[in-house]
C-alpha positions in Angstrom: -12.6 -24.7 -13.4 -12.0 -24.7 -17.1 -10.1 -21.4 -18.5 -11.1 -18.5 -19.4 -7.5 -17.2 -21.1 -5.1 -19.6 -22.9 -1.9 -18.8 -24.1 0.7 -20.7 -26.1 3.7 -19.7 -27.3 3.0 -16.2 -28.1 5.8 -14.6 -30.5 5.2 -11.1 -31.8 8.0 -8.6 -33.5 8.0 -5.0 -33.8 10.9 -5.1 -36.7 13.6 -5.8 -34.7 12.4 -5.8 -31.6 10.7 -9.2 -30.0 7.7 -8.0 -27.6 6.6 -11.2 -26.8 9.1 -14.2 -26.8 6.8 -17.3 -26.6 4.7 -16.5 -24.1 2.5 -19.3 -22.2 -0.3 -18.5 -20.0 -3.8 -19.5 -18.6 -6.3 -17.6 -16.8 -9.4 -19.8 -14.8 -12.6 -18.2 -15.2 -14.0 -16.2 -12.3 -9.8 -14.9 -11.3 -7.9 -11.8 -11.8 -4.3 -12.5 -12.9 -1.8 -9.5 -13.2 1.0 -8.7 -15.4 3.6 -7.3 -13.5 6.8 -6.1 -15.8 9.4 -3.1 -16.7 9.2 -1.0 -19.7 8.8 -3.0 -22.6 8.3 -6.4 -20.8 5.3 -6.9 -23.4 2.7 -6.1 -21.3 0.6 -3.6 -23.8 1.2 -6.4 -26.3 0.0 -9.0 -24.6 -3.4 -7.2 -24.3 -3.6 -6.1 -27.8 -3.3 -9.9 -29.2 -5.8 -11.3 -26.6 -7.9 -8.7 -27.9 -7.7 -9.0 -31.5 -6.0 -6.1 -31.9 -2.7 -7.1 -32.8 -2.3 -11.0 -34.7 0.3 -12.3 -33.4 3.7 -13.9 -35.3 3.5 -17.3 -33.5 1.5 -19.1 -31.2 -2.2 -19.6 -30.4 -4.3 -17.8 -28.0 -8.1 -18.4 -27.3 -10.3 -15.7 -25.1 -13.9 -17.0 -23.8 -13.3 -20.2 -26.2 -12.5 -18.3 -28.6 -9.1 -18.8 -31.4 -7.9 -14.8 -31.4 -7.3 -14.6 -34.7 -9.5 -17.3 -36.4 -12.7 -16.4 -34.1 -11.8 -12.6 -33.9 -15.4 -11.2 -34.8 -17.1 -13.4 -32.4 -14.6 -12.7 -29.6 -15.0 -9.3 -29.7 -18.6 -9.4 -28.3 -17.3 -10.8 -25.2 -14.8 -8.8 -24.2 -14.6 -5.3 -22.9 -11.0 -3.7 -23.3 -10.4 -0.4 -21.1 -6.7 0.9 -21.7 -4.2 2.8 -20.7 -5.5 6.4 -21.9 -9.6 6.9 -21.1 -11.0 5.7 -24.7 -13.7 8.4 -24.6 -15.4 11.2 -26.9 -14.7 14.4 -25.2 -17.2 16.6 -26.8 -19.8 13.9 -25.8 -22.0 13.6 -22.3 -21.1 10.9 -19.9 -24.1 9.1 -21.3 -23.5 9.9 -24.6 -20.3 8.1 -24.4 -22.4 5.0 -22.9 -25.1 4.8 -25.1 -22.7 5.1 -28.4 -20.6 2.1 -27.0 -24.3 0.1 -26.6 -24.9 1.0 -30.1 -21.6 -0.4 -31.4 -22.2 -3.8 -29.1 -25.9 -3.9 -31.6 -28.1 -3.2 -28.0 -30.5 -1.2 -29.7 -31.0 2.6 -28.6 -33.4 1.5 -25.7 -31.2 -0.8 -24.1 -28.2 1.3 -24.8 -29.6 4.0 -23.0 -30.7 2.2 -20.2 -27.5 0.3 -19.0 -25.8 3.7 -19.9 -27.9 4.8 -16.9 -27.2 1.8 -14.8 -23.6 2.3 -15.3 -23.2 5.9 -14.6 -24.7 5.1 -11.1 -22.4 2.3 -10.6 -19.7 4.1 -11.4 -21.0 7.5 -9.0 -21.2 9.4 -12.6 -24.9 10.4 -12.6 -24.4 13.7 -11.5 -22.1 14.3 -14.2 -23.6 12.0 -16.9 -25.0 14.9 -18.9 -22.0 16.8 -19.0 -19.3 16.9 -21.4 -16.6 14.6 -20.8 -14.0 17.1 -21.4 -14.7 18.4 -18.2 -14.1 15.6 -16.2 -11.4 15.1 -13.9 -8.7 12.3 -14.5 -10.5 10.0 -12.4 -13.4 10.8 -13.7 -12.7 9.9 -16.9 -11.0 6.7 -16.3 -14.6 5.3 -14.5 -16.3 6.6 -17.7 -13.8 4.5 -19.8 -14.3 1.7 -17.4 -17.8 2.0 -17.4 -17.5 1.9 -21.4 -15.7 -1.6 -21.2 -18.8 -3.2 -19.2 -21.3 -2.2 -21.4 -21.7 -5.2 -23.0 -21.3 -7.0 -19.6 -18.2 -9.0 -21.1 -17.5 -12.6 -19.5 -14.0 -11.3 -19.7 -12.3 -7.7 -19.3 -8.9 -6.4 -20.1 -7.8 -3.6 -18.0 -4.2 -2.3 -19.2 -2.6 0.2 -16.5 -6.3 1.5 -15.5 -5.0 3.4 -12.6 -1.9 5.1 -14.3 -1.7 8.9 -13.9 -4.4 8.6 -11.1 -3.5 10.5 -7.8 -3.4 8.4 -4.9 -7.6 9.1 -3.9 -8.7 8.0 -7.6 -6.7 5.4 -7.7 -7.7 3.7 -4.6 -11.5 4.3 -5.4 -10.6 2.5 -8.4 -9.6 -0.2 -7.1 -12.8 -0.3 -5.3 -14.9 -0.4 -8.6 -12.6 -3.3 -9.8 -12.7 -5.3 -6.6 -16.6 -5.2 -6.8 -16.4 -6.0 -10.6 -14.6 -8.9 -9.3 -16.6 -10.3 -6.4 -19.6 -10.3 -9.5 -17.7 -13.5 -11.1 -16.1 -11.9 -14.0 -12.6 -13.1 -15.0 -9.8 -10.1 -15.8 -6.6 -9.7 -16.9 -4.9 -6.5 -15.4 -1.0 -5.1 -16.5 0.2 -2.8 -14.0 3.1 -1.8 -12.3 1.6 -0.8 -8.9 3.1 -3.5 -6.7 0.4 -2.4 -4.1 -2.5 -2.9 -7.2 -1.1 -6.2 -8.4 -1.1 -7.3 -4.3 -4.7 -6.1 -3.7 -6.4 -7.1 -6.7 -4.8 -10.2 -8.2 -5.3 -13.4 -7.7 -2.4 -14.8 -9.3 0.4 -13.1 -10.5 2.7 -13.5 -14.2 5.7 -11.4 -14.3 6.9 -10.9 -17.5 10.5 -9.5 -18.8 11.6 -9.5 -22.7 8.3 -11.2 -23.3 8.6 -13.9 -21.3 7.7 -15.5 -18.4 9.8 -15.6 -15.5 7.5 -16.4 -12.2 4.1 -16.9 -11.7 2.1 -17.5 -8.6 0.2 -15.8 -5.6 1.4 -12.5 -4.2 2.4 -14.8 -0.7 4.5 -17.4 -3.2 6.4 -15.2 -5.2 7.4 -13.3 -1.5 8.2 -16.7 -0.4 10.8 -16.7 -3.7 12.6 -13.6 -2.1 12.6 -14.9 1.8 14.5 -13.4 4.4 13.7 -10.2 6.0 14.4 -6.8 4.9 16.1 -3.9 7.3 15.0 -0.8 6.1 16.7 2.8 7.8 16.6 6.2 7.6 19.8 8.3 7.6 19.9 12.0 9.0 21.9 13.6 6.1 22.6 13.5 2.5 26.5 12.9 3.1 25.9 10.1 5.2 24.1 7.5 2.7 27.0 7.0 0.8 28.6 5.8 3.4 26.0 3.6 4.7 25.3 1.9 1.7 29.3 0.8 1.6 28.7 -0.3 4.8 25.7 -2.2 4.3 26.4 -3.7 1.1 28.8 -6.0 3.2 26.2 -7.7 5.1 23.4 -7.8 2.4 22.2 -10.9 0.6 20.8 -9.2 -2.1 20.8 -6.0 -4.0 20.2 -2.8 -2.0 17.3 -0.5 -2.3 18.7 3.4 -2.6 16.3 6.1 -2.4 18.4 8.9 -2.4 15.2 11.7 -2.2 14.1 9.9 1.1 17.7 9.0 2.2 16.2 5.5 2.4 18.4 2.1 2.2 16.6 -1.2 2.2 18.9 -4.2 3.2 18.3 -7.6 2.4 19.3 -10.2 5.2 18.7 -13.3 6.4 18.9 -13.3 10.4 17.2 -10.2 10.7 17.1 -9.3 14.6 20.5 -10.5 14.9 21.6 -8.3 11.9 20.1 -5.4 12.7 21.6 -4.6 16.3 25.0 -5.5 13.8 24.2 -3.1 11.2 23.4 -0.1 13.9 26.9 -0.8 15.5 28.6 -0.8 12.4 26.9 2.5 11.4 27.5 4.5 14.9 31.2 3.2 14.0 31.5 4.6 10.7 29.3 8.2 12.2 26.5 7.4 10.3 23.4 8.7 12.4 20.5 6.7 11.8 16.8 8.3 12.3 14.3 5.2 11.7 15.2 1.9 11.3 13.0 -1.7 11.4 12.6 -5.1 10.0 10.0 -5.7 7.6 9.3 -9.8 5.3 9.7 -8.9 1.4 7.1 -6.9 -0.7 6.2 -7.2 -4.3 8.5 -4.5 -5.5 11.5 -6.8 -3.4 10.3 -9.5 -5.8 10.2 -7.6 -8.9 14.0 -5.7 -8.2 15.3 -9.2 -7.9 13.4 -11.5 -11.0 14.0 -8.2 -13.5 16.9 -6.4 -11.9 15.2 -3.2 -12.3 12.7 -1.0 -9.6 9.1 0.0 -10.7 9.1 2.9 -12.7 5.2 4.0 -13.0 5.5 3.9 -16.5 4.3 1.7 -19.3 5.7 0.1 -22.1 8.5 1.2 -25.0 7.5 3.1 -28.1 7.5 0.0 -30.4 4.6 -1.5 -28.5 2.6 2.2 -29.3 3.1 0.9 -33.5 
């Protein structure tokens, strides 16, 4: 399976910030890999040089056989880019939208017109498609801007947080319009930081932190990283979680989880049964009342708190990668 995505050695500055710190990559046609990464791992920038819009400083990157830089006209008739903000005319139609992207892509008004219809039933959008899109809803307008990426029906897509700002409905319909994008054969590369997203969607999985690498592999593999189990309780009370984090921290392995707004600790361990008939002792010794407890095998946001140090934070990229 030859690639679809090649990257080698990526460097790109923002004055005197580095976004991407030699970055290396590949992506096999016909897979999904996702970019998993805090706020400014270089994520955004990633996307923007694979998609000729940003050249990079150093290294070479090739799209669909294509160089990035030297082939950058071509390449762009084979991709279809859908961002992080819905790219879309709001005084336009739903169509309108479509059939302007078609015209861009050199369809011809005929054929723009008519895969602007196909897409709008794809996408569930024919009942709006002759309405302005400044009256769609949020999730609305994220399957227009979507929609507007597949016009061209690109050999490769590059979705950058397409589910950010997206209540939980949308976003899980969403993902169902992506998976069935991917079941057609179509290779994408998705930045998000929805653990749950990057699980569902991806087949492999790059995180990235200062602009560079620092795992890659399946969702299963990169859990496998972390191993161990993970208690996670409930305490009764505000007052109490101090003291049960002091408590636990002396049986962790890893870094606790505190959620102070559910009153939730998550504990790394390694014998997990064992340790957590220990950890309720120690907690009915020290008055802490307990409401839920359980074991549970590590997520994808226990892999991400322990490669970057940092929790997922929902949002996307620092301002230099917005220049």
């Amino acid at each position: 399976m030859s690639d679809a995505i090649t990257a080698e050695g990526l460097v790109k500055r923002y004055g005197k910030v580095t976004a991407l710190d030699g970055l290396s990559f590949s992506v096999p046609r016909g897979t999904v890999l996702a970019l998993l990464g805090p706020n400014g791992a270089g994520k955004t920038t990633t996307v923007r040089v694979l998609t000729t819009l940003v050249v990079p400083d150093g290294g070479r990157a090739t799209v669909a056989g294509f160089d990035v830089v030297g082939d950058a006209r071509r390449l762009r008739e084979r991709i279809g880019l859908s961002g992080q903000y819905a790219a879309v005319d709001e005084h336009l139609t739903g169509a309108e939208n479509l059939e302007m992207v078609g015209r861009l892509y050199h369809l011809g008004a005929k054929r723009s017109k008519a895969r602007a219809r196909e897409l709008l039933e794809r996408f569930d959008l024919a009942d709006v498609a002759d309405r302005p899109v400044k009256g769609y809803s949020g999730g609305m307008r994220r399957r227009i801007d979507l929609a507007g990426a597949l016009v061209a029906d690109p050999p490769v897509l590059f979705l950058d947080e397409p589910t950010t700002g997206l209540d939980p409905r949308a976003r899980a319909a969403l993902w169902d319009t992506i998976a069935e994008l991917v079941a057609a054969g179509g290779t994408l590369l998705l930045t998000t930081q929805y653990m749950e997203e990057a699980d569902r969607l991806a087949d492999r999985i790059l995180v990235v932190d200062h602009g560079r690498a620092i795992a890659d592999g399946t969702a299963d593999e990169l859990k496998d990283q972390v191993g161990g189990s993970r208690i996670e309780l409930t305490v009764t009370g505000a007052a109490e979680l101090e003291t049960a984090r002091r408590t636990l921290a002396g049986v962790a392995v890893g870094a606790l989880q505190v959620v102070p707004e559910s009153l939730r600790i998550t504990v790394p361990v390694t014998d997990g049964a064992a340790t957590l008939r220990d950890v309720l002792g120690l907690l009915s010794d020290e008055g802490v009342r307990v409401r839920d407890a359980g074991l549970r095998r590590p997520t994808l946001d226990d892999v991400y708190l322990a490669l970057t140090g940092r929790q997922t934070s929902g949002t996307e990229e620092m301002a230099q990668e917005a220049s």
